[in-house]
C-alpha positions in Angstrom: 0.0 0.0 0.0 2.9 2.4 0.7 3.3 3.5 -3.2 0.0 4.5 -3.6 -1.4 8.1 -3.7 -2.2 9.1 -0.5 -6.5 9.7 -1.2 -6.1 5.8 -2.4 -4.4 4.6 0.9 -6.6 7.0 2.7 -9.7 5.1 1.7 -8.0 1.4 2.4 -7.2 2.6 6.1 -11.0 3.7 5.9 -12.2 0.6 4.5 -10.2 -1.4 6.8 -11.7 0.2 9.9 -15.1 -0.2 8.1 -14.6 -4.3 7.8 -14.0 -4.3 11.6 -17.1 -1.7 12.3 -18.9 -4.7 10.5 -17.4 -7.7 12.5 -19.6 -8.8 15.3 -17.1 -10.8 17.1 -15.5 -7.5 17.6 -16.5 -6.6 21.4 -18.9 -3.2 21.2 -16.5 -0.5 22.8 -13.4 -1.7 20.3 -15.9 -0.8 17.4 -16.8 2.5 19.1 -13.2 3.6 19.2 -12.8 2.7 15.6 -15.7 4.4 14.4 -14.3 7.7 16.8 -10.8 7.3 15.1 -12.6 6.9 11.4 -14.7 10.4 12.2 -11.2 11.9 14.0 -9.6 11.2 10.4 -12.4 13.5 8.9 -13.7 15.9 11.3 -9.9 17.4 11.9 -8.6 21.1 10.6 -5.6 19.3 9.6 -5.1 15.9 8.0 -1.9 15.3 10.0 -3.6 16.0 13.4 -6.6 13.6 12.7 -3.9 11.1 11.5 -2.4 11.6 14.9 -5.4 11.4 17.3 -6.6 8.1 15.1 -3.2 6.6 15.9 -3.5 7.3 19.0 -6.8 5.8 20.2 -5.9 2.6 18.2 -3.1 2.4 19.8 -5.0 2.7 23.4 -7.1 0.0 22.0 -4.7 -2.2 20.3 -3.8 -4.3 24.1 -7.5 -4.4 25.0 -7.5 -8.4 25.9 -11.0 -9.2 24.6 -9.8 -8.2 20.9 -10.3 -10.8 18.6 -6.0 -11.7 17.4 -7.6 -11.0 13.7 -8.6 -7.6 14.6 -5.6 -6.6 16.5 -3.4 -7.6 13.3 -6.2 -5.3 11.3 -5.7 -2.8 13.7 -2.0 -2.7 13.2 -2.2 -2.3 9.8 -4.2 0.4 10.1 -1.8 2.2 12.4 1.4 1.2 9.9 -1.2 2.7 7.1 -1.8 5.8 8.9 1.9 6.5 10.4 2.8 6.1 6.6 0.1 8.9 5.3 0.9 11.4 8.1 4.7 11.0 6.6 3.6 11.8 3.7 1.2 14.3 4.5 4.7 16.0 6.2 6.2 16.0 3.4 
């Protein structure tokens, strides 16, 4: 995903997030904090600062032990995915 324009990998990260916001083996309040980091992403003056305050409440979530193993890999992808953007976005 890294050589692609950042509005493409922008939409992966979303669609990613939006493939665990559908998983009901994922416990309620993980699903909550993805669907605040998804709005985060959006709602944010600054592309780099919602990047930011996304990465942050995955990473708060990403040790939570009722997480399904499958969506904690998910949800580390996401984070590489969005650590990679705000690079970008720096840049």
């Amino acid at each position: 995903m890294a050589d692609e324009n950042p509005g493409e990998q922008l939409n992966y990260v979303k669609d990613l997030m939006e493939s665990i916001l559908e998983d009901s083996s994922v416990p309620r309040n993980i699903r909550k904090a993805i669907e605040d980091a998804k709005i985060k992403i959006g709602q944010s003056e600054s592309l780099s600062v919602g990047i930011t305050g996304a990465i942050y409440m995955l990473e708060d979530i990403s040790n939570d032990i009722n997480m399904p193993s499958h969506t904690r890999t998910e949800i580390w992808t996401i984070i590489s995915e969005l650590e990679s953007l705000r690079e970008k976005h720096k840049g």
